[in-house]
N, C-alpha and C positions, 0 to 999 in steps of 0.2 A: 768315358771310363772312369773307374772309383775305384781307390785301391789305397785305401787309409790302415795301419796297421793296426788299430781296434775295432774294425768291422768289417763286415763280407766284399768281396769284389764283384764288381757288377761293372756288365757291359751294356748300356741300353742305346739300341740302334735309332735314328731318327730316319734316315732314309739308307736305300739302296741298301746290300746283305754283307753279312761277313761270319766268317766262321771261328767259332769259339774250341777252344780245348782247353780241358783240363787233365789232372793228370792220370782221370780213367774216362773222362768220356770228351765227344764233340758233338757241335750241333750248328746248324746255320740259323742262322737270327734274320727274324724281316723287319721291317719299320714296324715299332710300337714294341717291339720285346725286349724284354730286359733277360742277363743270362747272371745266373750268381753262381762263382763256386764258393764252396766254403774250405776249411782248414784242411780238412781228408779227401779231397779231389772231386768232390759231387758237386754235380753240374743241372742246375734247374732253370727251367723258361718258363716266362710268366708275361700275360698281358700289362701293358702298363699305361700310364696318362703322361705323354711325352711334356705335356710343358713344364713342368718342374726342370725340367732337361735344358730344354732347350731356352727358358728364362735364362738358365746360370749362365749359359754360353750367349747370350745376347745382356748378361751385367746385373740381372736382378737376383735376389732373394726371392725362393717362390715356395711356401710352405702349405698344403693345404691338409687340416687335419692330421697335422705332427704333434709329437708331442715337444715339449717346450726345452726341454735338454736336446735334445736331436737339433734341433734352431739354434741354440744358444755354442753349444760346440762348434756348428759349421760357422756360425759368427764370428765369434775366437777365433777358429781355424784361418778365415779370409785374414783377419786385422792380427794375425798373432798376437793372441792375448788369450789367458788363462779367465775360464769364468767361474764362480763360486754360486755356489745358491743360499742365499741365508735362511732364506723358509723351502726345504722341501719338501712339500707339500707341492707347490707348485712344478714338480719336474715331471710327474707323467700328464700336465693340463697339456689338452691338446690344443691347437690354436689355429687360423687360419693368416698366413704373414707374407706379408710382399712389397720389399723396399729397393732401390738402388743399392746394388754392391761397392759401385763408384763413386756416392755419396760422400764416406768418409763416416765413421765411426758415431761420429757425434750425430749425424743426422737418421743413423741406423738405429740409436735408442731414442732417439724422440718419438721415432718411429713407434716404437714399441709400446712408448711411455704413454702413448696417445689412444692407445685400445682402452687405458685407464683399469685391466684388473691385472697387471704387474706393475711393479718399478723397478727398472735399471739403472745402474749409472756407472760410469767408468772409474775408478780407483786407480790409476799409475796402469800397470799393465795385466792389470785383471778389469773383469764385467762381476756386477754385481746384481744378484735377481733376490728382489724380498717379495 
C-alpha cells in the first residue's frame, strides 16, 4: 500500500485477494492488480508488473522506465532528505535503476553516479542532481 500525501493511493496485491473501497466504489483485487483512488473517491484497477513491489519489501530500489524525479523523491523520501535539481532538464529523463535501500545513502548515489549521464551528491541534508 502507498499513501503519500502528493500522490494517488494505490493498493497493489502480490498474492491471495482483498477488497478495496473508496468512498463511492469497491472492487476485489487478484495478484498483479493494482487499485488507485484518487482525491474525489474514483476507484481504478489496472494490470501491473509486481517486482517493483515486491523489490521494495525485500530492500531494493526497483525503477524501470521512471522518470528521474519520481526516483530521486522516493530516495529522499527512504533517507529523509530533501533533493534539488540544478539542471532541470533532467527531471522528466526516464531511467532504468536498481540499488540496495539498506546500503546507506552514500552507496545509493554511487550507484547512480555510475550510469555516468547524471551526477549526484549529497550536500548536508539535501541530494543534488546536475
Amino acid at each position: 500500500m502507498r499513501a503519500y500525501g502528493n500522490a494517488a493511493d494505490n493498493v497493489t496485491l502480490i498474492t491471495g485477494s482483498v477488497m478495496v473501497n473508496s468512498r463511492q466504489h469497491h472492487a476485489k483485487l487478484n495478484p498483479g492488480e493494482q487499485a488507485s483512488i484518487n482525491d474525489k473517491g474514483g476507484l481504478s484497477i489496472a494490470q501491473v508488473d509486481i517486482e517493483p513491489y515486491t523489490s521494495w519489501r525485500d530492500g531494493f530500489f526497483y525503477f524501470d522506465n521512471v522518470k528521474l524525479q519520481d526516483i530521486m523523491r522516493a530516495i529522499g523520501r527512504n533517507f529523509n532528505l530533501s533533493v534539488e535539481f540544478r539542471d532541470t532538464s533532467l527531471l522528466d529523463y526516464k531511467i532504468h535503476f536498481v540499488a540496495d535501500r539498506t546500503s546507506g545513502i552514500e552507496t545509493v548515489i554511487n550507484t547512480l553516479n555510475r550510469m555516468k549521464k547524471i551526477h549526484v551528491q549529497q550536500e548536508g541534508s539535501k541530494i543534488v542532481v546536475y
